[in-house]
C-alpha positions as CSV (number, residue, x, y, z in Angstrom):
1,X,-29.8,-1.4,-3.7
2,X,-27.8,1.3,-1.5
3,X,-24.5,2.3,-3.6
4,X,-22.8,1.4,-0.6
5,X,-23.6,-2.6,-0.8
6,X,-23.4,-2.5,-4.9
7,X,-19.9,-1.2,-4.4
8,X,-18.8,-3.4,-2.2
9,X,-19.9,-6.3,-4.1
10,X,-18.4,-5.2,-7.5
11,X,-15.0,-5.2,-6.1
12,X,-15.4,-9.0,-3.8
13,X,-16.9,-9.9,-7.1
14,X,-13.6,-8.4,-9.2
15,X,-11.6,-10.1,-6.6
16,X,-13.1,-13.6,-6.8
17,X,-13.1,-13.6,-10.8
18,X,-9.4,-12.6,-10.7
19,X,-8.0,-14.6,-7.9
20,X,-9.7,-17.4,-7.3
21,X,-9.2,-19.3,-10.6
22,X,-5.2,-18.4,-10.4
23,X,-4.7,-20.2,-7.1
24,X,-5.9,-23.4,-8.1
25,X,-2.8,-23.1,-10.8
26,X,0.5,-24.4,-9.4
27,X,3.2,-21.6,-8.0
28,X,6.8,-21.1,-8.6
29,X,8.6,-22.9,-6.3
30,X,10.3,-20.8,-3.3
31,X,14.2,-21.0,-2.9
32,X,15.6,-21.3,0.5
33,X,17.8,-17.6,-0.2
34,X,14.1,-16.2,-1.3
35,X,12.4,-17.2,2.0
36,X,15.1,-16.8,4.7
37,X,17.3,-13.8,4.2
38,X,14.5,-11.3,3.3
39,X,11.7,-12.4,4.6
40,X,9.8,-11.7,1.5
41,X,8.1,-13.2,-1.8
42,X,10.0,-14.6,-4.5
43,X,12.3,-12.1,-5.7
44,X,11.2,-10.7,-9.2
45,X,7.3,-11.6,-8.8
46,X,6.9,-7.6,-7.9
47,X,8.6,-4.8,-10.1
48,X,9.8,-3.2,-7.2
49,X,12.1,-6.2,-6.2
50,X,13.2,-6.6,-9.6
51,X,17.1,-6.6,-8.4
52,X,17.1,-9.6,-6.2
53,X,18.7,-9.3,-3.2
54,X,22.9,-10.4,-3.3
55,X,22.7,-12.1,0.0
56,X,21.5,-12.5,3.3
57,X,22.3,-9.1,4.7
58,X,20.5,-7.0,1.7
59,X,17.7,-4.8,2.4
60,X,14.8,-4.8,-0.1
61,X,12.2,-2.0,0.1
62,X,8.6,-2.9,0.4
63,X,6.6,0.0,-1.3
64,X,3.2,0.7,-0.8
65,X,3.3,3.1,-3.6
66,X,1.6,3.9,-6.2
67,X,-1.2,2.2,-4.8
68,X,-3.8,2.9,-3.0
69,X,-3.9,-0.5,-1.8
70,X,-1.5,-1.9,0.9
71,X,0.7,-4.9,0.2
72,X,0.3,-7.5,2.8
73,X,4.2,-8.1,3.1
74,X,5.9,-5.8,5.5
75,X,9.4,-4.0,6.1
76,X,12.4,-6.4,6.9
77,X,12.8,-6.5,10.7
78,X,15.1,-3.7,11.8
79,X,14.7,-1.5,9.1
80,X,13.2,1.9,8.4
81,X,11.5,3.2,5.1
82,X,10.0,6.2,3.6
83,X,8.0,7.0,0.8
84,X,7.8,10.5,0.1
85,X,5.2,11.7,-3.4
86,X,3.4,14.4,-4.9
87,X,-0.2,14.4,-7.1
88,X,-1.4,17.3,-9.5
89,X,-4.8,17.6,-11.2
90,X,-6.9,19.9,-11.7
91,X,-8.1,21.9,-8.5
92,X,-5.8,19.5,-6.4
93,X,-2.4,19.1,-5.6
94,X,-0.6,17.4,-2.5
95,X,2.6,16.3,-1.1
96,X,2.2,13.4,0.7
97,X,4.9,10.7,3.1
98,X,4.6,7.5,5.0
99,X,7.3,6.3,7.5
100,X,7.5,2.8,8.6
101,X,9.8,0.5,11.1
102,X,10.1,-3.7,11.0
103,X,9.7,-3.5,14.7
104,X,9.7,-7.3,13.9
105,X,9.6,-9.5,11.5
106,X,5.9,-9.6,10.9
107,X,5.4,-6.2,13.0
108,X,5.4,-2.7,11.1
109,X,5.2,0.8,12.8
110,X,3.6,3.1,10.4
111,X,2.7,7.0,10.3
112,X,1.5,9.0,7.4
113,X,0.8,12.6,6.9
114,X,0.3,14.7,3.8
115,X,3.0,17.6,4.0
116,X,0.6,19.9,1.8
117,X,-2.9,19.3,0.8
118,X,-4.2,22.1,-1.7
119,X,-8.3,22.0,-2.9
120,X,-10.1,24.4,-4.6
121,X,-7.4,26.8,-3.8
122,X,-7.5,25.9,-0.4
123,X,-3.5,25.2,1.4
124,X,-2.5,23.9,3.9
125,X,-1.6,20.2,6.3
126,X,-3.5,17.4,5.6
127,X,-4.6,14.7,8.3
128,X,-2.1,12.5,9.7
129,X,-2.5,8.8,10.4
130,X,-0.9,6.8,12.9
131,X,-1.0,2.4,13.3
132,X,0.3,-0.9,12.1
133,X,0.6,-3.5,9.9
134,X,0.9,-7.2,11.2
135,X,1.4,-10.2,9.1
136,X,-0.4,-13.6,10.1
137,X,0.4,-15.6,7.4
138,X,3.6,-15.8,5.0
139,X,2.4,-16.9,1.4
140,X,3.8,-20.6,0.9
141,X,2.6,-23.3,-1.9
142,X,-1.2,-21.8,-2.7
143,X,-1.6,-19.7,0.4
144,X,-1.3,-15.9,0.3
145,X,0.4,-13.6,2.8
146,X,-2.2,-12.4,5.2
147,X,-2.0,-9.0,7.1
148,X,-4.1,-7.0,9.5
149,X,-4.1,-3.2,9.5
150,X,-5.4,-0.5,11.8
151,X,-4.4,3.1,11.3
152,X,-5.7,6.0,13.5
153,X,-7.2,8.9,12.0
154,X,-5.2,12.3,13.2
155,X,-7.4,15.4,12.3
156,X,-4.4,17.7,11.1
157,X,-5.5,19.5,8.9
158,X,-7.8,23.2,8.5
159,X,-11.5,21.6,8.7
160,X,-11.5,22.7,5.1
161,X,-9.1,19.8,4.4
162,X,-9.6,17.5,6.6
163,X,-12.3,15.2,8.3
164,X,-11.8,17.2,11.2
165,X,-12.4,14.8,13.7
166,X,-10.6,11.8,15.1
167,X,-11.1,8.2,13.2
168,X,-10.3,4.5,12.5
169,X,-9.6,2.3,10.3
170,X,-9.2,-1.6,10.3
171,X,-8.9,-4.0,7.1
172,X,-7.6,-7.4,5.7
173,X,-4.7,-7.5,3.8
174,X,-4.3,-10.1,1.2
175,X,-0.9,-10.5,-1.4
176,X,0.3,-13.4,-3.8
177,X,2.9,-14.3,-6.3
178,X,1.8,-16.2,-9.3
179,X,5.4,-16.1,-11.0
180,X,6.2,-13.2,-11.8
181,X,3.0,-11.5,-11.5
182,X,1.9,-10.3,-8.6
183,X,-1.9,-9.4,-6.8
184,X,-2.5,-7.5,-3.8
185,X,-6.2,-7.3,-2.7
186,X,-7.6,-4.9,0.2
187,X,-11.0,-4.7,2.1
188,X,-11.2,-1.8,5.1
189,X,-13.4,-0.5,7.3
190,X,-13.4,3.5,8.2
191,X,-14.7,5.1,11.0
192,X,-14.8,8.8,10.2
193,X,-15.3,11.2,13.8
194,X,-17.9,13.8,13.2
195,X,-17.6,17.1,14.1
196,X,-18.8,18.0,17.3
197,X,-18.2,14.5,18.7
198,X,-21.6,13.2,17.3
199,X,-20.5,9.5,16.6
200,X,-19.2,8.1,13.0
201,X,-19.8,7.8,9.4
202,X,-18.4,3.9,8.5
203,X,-17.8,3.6,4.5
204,X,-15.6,0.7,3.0
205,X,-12.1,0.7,0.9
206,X,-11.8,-1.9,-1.6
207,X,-9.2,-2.2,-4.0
208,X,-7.3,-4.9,-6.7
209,X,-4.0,-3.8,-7.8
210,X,-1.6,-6.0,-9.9
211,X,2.2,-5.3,-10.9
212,X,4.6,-7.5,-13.4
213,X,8.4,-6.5,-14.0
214,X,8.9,-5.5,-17.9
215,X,12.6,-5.9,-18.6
216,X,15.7,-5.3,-16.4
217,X,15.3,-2.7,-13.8
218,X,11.4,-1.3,-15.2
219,X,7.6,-2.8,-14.1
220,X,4.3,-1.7,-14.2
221,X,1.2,-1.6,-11.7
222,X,-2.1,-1.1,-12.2
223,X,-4.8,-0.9,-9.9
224,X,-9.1,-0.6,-9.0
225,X,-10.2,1.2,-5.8
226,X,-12.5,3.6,-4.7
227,X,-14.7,4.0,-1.0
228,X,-18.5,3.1,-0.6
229,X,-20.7,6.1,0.4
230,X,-19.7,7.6,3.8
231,X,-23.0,10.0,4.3
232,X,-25.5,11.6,2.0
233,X,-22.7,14.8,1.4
234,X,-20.1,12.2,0.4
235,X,-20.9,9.5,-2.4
236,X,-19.2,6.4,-3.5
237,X,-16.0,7.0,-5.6
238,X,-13.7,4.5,-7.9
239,X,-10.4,5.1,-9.1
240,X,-8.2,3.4,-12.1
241,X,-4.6,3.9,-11.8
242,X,-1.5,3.0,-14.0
243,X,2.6,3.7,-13.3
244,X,5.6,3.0,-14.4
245,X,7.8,1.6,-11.9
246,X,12.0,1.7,-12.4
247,X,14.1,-0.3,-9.3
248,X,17.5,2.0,-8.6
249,X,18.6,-0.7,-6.9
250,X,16.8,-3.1,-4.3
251,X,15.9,-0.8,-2.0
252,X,15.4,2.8,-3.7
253,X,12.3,2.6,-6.0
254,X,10.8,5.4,-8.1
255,X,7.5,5.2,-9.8
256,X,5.5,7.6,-11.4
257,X,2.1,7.5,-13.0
258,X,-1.8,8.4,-13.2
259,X,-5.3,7.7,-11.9
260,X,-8.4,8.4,-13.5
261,X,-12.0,9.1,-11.3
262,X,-13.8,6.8,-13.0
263,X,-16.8,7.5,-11.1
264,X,-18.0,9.9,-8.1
265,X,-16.6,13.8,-7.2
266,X,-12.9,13.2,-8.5
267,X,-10.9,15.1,-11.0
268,X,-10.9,13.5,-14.0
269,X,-7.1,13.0,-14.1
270,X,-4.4,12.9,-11.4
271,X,-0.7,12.8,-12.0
272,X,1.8,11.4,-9.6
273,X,5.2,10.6,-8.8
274,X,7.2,9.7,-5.7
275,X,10.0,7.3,-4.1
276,X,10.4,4.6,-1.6
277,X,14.2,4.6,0.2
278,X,14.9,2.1,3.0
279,X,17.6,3.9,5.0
280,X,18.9,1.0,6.4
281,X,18.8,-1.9,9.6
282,X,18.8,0.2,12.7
283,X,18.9,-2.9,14.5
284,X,22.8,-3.6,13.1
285,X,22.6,-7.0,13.0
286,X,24.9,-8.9,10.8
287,X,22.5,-12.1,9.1
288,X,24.0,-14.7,7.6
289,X,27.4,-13.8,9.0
290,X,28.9,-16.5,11.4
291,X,30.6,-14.9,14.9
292,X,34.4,-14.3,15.0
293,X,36.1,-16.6,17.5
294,X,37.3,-14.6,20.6
């Protein structure tokens, strides 16, 4: 069986074994606060939104980090976030930022780049990517939230860093509170440009990650990811990952953590740390606020 199929069916097998039993459990109910002034989940079911908002008019921050994976929920409408981090291992270090805007409420700009990408002693910018994130479903009762992503590839970076060609990619998005413990489950499609404008290599992204607040502002996320094979020079890879995960306040989170390659041409161990800050509603809207009389 090509790695590429055995992969994929690990991880839809992982997925099925993990979330389909849960859902037939029943959910927390949902307060009225919890689904209208945020937009979000049930406050406290991730360990980034482990201070619940105090009203209508706070922002939350949605992170994407540590994860490889993408949460299906998206950014408050109106409000622009960052998440800024650094790796280390051995042979490979990287600074590395995503920037995304609620253009509306189930519409988020995004655009990633990796400041510095260092391999085998090789420096420099990585790639860039540039896309979207839009949300078709908002979890309620047994149903999760469902997203669509699509992110264009932006070669960047020295052809020693990068893919050095333009791609896509394109995936399902899949998130759900089960109390207070929370799954988020990814399937993508890349297309990777070939140098020289010979076509594409396709491989797959799968990954299961799974966070739970610990106690006051602290949680925890773990996570199992990796890529099919893309050609015959690059093979299948998996990941294992594990942070820490401490709320400032609702919407400046820090986390910090590691990943293990558990399989394929990783280093062994990879440290991390990083921050997600939403800056604020650039739309300046007042919710929940009744108008003055004139």
């Amino acid at each position: 069986m090509p790695h590429k199929h055995l992969f994929r069916r690990v991880f839809v097998l992982l997925f099925l074994v993990c979330v389909i039993p849960v859902v037939s459990l029943p959910t927390a109910a949902q307060s009225p606060s919890d689904a209208e002034g945020t937009g979000q989940s049930s406050q406290g079911s991730d360990p980034a939104q482990v201070n619940p908002p105090n009203g209508p008019d706070q922002i939350t921050a949605v992170p994407n980090r540590p994860t490889f994976s993408t949460t299906a929920e998206s950014v408050q409408s109106g409000v622009f976030e960052i998440e800024y981090g650094f790796e280390a291992s051995d042979g490979h270090q990287n600074i590395n930022g995503l920037l995304k805007f609620g253009l509306t409420k189930n519409l988020e700009l995004r655009f990633a780049n990796n400041l510095l990408e260092r391999d085998a002693g090789i420096a420099g910018l990585g790639d860039s990517g540039a896309g979207f994130k839009y949300k078709l479903f908002q979890q309620e009762d047994r149903r999760p939230t469902f997203s669509l992503l699509y992110s264009a590839i932006i070669p960047t970076a020295p052809a020693e860093l990068g893919v050095g060609a333009v791609g896509h990619s394109a995936g399902i998005l899949v998130s759900k509170d089960f109390g207070k413990h929370h799954l988020d489950f990814n399937e993508t499609a890349q297309w990777l440009g070939r140098p020289g404008g010979s076509g594409f290599d396709r491989n797959y992204f799968t990954a299961l990650a799974y966070s739970h607040g610990i106690r006051g502002k602290w949680g925890m996320t773990a996570e199992i990811a990796g890529f099919s094979r893309t050609n015959a020079m690059t093979p299948a890879t998996m990941t294992i990952m594990g942070a820490a995960i401490y709320s400032i306040s609702s919407r400046c989170i820090l986390d910090s953590g590691l990943y293990v390659g558990a399989y394929g041409n990783l280093p062994r161990v990879t440290f991390f740390s990083g921050v997600t800050y939403s800056i604020g509603d650039l739309y300046h809207r007042r919710k929940g606020r009744e108008r003055k009389p004139d």
